[in-house]
N, C-alpha and C positions, 0 to 999 in steps of 0.2 A: 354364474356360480363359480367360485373360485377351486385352488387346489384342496382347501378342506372338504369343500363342498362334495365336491369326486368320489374321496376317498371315504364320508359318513353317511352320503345319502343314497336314496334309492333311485339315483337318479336317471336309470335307462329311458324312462318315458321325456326326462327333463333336456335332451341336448346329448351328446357324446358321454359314454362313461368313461374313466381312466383308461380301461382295458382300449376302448376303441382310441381314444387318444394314441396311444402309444405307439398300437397295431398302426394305424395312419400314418404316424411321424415316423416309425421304421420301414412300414413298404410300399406307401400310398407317393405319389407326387399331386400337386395342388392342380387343378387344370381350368378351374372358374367357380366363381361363384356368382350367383342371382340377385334380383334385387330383394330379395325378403332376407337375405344374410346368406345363405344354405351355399355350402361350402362343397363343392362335387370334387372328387377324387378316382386318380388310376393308379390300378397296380405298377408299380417300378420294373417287373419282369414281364405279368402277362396283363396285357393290354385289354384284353376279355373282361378281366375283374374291375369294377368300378361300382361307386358308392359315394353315398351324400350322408355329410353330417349336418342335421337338422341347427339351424337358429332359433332355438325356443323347443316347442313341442313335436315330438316325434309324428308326422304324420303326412303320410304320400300326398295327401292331396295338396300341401305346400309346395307340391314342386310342379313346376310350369311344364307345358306342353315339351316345349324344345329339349327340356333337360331331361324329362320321362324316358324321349325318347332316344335321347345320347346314353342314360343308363339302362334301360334295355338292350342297348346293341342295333336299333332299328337304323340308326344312323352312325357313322362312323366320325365324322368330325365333327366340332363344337359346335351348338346350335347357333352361334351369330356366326358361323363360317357354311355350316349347308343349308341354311333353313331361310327359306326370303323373309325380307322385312316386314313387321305385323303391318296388316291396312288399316287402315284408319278407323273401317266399324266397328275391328276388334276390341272387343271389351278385355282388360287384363285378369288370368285368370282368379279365382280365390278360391282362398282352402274350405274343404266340405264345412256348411255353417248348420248342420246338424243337431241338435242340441242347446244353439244358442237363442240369443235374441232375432238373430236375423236368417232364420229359418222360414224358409217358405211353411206358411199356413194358409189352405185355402178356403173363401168366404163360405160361411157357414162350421166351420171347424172350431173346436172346443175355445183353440188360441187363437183363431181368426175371429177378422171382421162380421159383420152381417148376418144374413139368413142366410138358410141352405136352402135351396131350391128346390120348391113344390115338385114329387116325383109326375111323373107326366102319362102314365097309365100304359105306356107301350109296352111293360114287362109281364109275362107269365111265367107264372113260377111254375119249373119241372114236377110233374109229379109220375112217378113210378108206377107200371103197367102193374 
């Protein structure tokens, strides 16, 4: 989205707005960014304050384990300087697929596969003295 784009659209949900732009380029320094684009920043005075501006749509679960926890505070320096190298089983994370196509649906479910499975009689149901 371009400079018009900032200043006519609604675009907090879309990516940084003007205001965050600015706020950043006046008190933020640049400290890393991820691979999905997401662009992490600290304050210039106090070190405490840090923040990511989103690549695309605003939303936490875009941001990777390592960086979650360099903008909490849990860890103090940059996640490729305290954080050991992923092992090899590790799958890389992804953002919540909630809503989409590739939302876990389990068999038997309205947008799942298959049957749902014959209930199996070990339940009784509570009933009130």
């Amino acid at each position: 989205m371009g400079l018009f784009g900032k200043f006519f659209s609604p675009s907090w949900w879309n990516g940084a707005t003007f205001g965050t732009a600015l706020f950043s380029n006046r008190h933020g320094r640049e400290v890393g960014r991820d691979d999905a684009g997401n662009v992490y920043l600290q304050h210039k005075d106090d070190a405490r304050r840090r923040w990511v501006i989103y690549d695309g749509a605003n939303d936490g679960s875009r941001v990777p384990p390592g960086w979650q926890a360099w903008l909490k505070g849990t860890i103090d320096e940059l996640p490729e300087k305290d954080l050991p190298p992923r092992r090899p089983f590790e799958q890389p994370p992804l953002a919540n697929q909630t809503g989409t196509f590739a939302a876990y649906k389990p068999g038997g479910s309205l947008g799942g596969q298959g049957v749902r499975p014959a209930a199996t009689g070990d339940y009784q149901a509570w009933k009130p003295e």
